[in-house]
C-alpha positions in Angstrom: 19.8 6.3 0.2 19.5 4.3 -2.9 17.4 0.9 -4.1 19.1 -1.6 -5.2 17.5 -4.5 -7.1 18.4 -7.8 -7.7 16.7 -9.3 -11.1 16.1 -12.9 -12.2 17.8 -14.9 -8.5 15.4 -17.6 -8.5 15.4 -19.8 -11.1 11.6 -20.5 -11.4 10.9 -17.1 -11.5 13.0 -17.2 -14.6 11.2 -20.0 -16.1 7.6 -18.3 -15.4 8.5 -15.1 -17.3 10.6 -17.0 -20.5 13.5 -15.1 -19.6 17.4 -16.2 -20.3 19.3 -17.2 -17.0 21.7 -14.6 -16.3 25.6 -15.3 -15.7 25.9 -12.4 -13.5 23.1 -10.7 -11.4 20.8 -8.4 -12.9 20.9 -5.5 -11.3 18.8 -2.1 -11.1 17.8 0.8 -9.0 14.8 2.6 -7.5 15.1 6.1 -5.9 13.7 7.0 -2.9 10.7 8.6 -4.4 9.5 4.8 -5.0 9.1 3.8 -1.4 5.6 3.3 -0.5 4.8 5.6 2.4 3.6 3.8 5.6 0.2 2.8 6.3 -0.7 4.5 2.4 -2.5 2.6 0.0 -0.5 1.7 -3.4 -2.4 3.3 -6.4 -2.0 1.8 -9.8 -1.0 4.3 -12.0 -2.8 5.0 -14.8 -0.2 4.2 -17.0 -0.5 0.7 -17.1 -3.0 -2.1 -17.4 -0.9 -4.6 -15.5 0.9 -4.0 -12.3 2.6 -7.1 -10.9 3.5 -8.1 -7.3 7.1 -9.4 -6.6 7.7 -10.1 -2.8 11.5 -9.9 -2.0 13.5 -10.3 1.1 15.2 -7.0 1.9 18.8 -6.1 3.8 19.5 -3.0 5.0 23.4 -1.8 4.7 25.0 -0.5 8.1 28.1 0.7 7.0 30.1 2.3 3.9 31.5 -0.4 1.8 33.4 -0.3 -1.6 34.5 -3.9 -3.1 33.5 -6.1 -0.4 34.7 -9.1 -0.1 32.0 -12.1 0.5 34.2 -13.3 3.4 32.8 -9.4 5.3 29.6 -9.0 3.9 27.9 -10.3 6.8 29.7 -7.4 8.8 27.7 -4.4 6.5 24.0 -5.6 7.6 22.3 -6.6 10.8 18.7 -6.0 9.7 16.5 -8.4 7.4 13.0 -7.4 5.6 10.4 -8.2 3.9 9.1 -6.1 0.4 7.5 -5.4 -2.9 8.8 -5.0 -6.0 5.7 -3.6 -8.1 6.6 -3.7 -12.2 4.6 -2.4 -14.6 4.8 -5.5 -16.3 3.1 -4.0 -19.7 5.4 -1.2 -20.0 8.3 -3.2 -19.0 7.5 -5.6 -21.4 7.5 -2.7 -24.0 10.8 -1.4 -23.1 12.5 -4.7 -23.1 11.7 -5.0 -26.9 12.8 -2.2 -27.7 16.0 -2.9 -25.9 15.6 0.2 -23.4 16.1 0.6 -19.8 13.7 -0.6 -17.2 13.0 2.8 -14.7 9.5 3.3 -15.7 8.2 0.3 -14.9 10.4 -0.5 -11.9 10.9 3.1 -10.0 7.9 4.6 -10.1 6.4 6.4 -7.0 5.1 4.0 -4.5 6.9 0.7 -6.3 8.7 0.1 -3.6 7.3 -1.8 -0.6 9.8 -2.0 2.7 8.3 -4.4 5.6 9.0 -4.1 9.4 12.7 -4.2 10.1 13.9 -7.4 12.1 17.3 -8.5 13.4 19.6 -10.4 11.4 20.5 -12.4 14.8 16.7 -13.5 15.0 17.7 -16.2 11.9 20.2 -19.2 12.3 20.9 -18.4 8.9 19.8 -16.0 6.2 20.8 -18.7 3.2 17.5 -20.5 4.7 14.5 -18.2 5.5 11.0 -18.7 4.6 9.0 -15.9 3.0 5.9 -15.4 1.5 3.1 -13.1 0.2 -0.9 -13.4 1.0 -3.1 -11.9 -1.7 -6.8 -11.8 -0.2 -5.3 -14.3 2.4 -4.4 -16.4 -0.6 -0.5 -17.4 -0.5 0.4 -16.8 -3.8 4.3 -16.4 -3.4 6.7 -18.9 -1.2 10.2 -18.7 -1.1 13.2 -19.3 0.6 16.2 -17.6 0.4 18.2 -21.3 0.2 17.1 -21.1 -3.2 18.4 -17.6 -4.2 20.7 -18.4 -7.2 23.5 -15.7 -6.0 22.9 -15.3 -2.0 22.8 -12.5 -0.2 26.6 -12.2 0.9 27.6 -12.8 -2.8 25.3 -10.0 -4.0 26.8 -7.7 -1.3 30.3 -8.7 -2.9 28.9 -8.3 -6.7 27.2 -5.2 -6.2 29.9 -3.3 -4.4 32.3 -3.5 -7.1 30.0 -1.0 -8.7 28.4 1.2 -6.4 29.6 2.6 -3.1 27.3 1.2 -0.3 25.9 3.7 2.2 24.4 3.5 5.2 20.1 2.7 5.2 21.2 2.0 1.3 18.7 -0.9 1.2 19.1 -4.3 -1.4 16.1 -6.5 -3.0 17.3 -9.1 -3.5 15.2 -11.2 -6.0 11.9 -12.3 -6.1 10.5 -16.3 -6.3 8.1 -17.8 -8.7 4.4 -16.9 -8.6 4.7 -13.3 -9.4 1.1 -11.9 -10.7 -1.7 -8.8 -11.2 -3.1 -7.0 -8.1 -6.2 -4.8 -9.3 -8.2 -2.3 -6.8 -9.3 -3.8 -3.5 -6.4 -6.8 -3.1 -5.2 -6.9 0.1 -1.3 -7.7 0.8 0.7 -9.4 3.4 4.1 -10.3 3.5 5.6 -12.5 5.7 8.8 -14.3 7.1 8.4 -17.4 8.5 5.0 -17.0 10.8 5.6 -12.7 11.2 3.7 -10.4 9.2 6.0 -7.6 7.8 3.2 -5.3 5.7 0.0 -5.3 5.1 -0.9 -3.3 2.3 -4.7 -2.5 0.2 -4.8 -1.7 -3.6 -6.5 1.3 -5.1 
């Protein structure tokens, strides 16, 4: 199973990191090795200074699809979540100068939060769900996916024309505004709507 990543989908999320708004998604992967195990701590690795938090809502593919159209993307997911994105925003920032890929500050072990799995039938619609993260029962990230600048169906379409989805392949698909550094002992808890997805401590 793969990671897929959606970059720069919300516009003020854009606007707090000065970056250019895209014309197409921005899109990159994380491997497997990424995924947070359950119930482990995340350890900041001790190659960067500044780790950032970016809360994302998640889908989970059902079936193979190549070239999808958005008319049957809803038919490849049935499963919504709630994640992290970690980013070594100092290395990123580093690589991005230099014009080079992203991978060692994005798909690093343990970069990769995945929530509690819920059923797509549980929303009247996923263009218009609520998320948000708690950092030491502080919200510091609120979203909704109404304001995703490609939604969820069109990424579906956009990224398929790339890469072959697979089943448990799993999208992120963009993180809101309010993104910031988590240092040892911050406690984490996402939500959608009123559920609590993770909850996850800092070392």
């Amino acid at each position: 199973m793969k990671l897929i990543c959606i970059g720069r989908n919300y516009t003020d999320h854009i606007k707090e990191l000065e970056n250019e708004k895209p014309t197409d998604p921005v899109v990159f992967l994380k491997p497997d090795t990424s995924i947070l195990l359950k119930k482990q701590p995340f350890f900041i690795p001790d190659f960067s200074e500044d780790i950032h938090h970016e809360v994302e809502i998640l889908v989970k593919i059902n079936k193979v699809g190549k070239h999808i159209a958005k008319k049957f993307a809803h038919k490849y997911y049935d499963q919504i979540s709630l994640g992290i994105d970690f980013t070594a925003r100092d290395l990123q920032t580093q690589l991005k100068a230099k014009g080079l890929p992203w991978e060692k500050a994005k798909a690093f072990d343990g970069a990769a939060v995945i929530g509690e799995w819920l059923p797509k039938s549980d929303f009247k619609s996923v263009d218009d769900i609520d998320f948000s993260l708690h950092k030491n029962d502080a919200i510091v990230q609120d979203g909704n996916t109404s304001l995703m600048l490609w939604k969820i169906d069109e990424l579906i379409e956009y990224v398929s024309k790339y890469f072959t989805l697979k089943i448990g392949d799993i999208i992120f698909t963009g993180t809101p505004a309010g993104v910031g550094k988590v240092i040892a002992n911050d406690k984490l808890k996402g939500y959608i709507q009123d559920k609590q997805l993770f909850s996850i401590t800092v070392k």
